[in-house]
N, C-alpha and C positions, 0 to 999 in steps of 0.2 A: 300472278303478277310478273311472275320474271318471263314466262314463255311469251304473254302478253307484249314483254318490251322488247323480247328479243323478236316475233313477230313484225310489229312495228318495226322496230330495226333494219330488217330486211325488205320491207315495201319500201323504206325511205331508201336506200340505197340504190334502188328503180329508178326515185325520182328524175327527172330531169335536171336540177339542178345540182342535186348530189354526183350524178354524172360527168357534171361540167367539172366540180370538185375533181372528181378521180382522173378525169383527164387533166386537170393544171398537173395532177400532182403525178401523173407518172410523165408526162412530156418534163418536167423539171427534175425529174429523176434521170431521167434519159441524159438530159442536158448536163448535169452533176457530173454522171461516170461517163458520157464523152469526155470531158473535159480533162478527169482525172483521167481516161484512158490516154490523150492526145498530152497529158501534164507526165506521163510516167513514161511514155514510147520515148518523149522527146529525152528525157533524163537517160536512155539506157542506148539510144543511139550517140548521144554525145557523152557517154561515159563509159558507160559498160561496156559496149561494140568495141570502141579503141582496144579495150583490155584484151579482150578476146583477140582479136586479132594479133596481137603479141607475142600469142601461143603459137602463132604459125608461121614466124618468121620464118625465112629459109627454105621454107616448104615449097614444093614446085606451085607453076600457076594454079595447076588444074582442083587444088586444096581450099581456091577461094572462095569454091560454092558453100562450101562448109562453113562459113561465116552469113554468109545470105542466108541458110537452112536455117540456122540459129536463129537468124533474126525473123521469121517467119514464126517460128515455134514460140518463138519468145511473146512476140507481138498477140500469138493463139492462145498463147498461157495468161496472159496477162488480163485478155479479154473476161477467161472462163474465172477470173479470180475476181475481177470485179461485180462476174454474175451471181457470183454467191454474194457481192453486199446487196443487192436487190433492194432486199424486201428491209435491211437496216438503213439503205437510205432513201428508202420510200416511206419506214417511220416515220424520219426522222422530217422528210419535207410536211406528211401528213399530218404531220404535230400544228403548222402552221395555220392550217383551214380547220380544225378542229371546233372554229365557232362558226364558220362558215353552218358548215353541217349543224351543228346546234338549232343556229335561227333557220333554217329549211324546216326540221323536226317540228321547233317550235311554231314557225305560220302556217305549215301544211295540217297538223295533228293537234294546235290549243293556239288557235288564231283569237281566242279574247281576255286568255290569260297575256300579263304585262310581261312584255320582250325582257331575254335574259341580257346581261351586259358583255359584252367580247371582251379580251384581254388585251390588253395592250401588244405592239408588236413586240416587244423586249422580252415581257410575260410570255408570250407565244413563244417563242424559241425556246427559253427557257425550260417550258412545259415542253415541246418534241423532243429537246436535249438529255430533258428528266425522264421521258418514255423510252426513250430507247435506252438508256441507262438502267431502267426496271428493265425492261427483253433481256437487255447484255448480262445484268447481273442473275435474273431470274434463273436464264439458260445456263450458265454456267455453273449454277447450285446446279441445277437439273441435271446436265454433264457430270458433275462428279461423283452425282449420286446412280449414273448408269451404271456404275461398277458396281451397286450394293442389288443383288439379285431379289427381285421380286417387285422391289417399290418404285424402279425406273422411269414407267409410263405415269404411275400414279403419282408421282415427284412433278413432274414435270407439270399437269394439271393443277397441282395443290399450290405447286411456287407460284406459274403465270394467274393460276387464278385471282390468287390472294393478289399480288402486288398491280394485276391489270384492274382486277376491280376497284382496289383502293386509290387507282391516280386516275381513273376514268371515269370514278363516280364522283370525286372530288375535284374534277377541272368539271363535272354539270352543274355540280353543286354551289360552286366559285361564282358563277352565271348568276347566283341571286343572292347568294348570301356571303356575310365574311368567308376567308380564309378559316380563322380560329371556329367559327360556327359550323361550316361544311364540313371540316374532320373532327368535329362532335356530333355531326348530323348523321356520318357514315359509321360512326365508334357507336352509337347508338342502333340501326340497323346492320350492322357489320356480318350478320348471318347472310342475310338476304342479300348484302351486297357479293360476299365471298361466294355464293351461289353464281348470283349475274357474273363475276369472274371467271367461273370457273366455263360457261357455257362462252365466254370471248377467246379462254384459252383453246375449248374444244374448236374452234373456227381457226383457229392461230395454228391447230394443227394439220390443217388441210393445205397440199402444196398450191402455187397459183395465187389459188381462194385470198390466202392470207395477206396479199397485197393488199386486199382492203378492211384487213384487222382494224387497223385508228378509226374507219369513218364508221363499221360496222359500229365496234365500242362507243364511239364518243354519241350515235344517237341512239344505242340501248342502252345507255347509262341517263340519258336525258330524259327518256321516257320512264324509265324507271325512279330516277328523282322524282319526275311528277307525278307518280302513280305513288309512293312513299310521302310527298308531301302532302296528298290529299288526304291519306290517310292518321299522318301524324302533321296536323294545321296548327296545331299549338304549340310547337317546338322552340320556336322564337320565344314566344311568349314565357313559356317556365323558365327560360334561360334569365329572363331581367327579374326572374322575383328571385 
């Protein structure tokens, strides 16, 4: 079931319109850290520069290059600093089309089963803000348990798995059912779910790759809701007796 979803997973990420997804979402990634890049040059030209420069009153002309060199290096360091948030603010935008990908999943792969419901945009954010918050928090368990020899790799797998599987099976889950119902649906399958986690975290660990961890997740977790609710159809039902 899970290879099945994670299979699928990876043919929808072909799609054509899943495409179109990953392009909104790194052209507005782009557009993000331009901005903070162009939001943070201008802060250290009109602040920081001055300062520097004050070190070198007095100094002959020829010492002025040395404030241009800085600003150079500056402007390079700055750049390579935003390239490391990459992939946290490609989360964090992916968070937002995460139903996009959904309803693709769902018309391409169970076009007679009834359309899941999108979240609202407030919801949407919300949900990207709450994902990268599970990475931020996940990795940073992970991080501290690198100093504890032996279980390092294996930490880092068991945290992203656990916490990606539980917020990626429950925004598919959210698609049809309550809130309160989807994380009883998930606490009820919580095996199989921690499994599908742990095969989103193996992809989370690939460099690159992993820019498309949210769209990969959010339609192997869709497909796996529906592979789990075909097979537990009564789940609603025992909940109102």
């Amino acid at each position: 079931m899970i290879l099945d979803a994670a299979r699928l997973a990876l043919s929808n990420l072909l799609a054509p319109e899943t495409r179109s997804v990953f392009w909104k979402v790194i052209g507005l990634t782009v557009v993000v850290l331009l901005g903070l890049w162009f939001t943070l040059r201008g802060f250290f030209v009109s602040f920081i520069l001055p300062m520097f420069d004050g070190f070198f009153t007095g100094m002959p002309e020829w010492a002025g290059w040395l404030t241009f060199l800085f600003g150079i290096l500056a402007s390079i360091g700055l750049a390579l600093a935003l390239a490391l948030l990459l992939s946290s603010v490609t989360a964090i935008i992916a968070g937002l089309f995460l139903d996009d990908v959904a309803e693709v999943v769902e018309k391409r792969d169970y076009p007679t089963d009834p359309p899941g419901m999108a979240m609202p945009l407030g919801d949407a954010l919300l949900s990207s803000l709450k994902f990268f918050g599970v990475v931020l928090i996940g990795n940073i368990i992970a991080l501290f348990l690198l100093f504890v020899p032996g279980i390092n790799i294996i930490a880092f797998f068991l945290v992203n798995g656990y916490l990606l599987g539980r917020e990626f099976f429950e925004f598919a889950a959210m698609r049809f059912r309550t809130p309160a119902e989807a994380r009883l649906f998930r606490s009820k399958h919580s095996g199989t779910v921690f499994v599908g986690g742990l095969v989103i975290s193996g992809f989370l660990a690939i460099p690159i790759v992993n820019l498309l961890t949210p769209l990969f997740a959010a339609g192997m977790m869709v497909h796996l809701h529906k592979l789990l609710s075909k097979k537990d159809p009564l789940f609603a039902d025992q909940l109102r007796r």
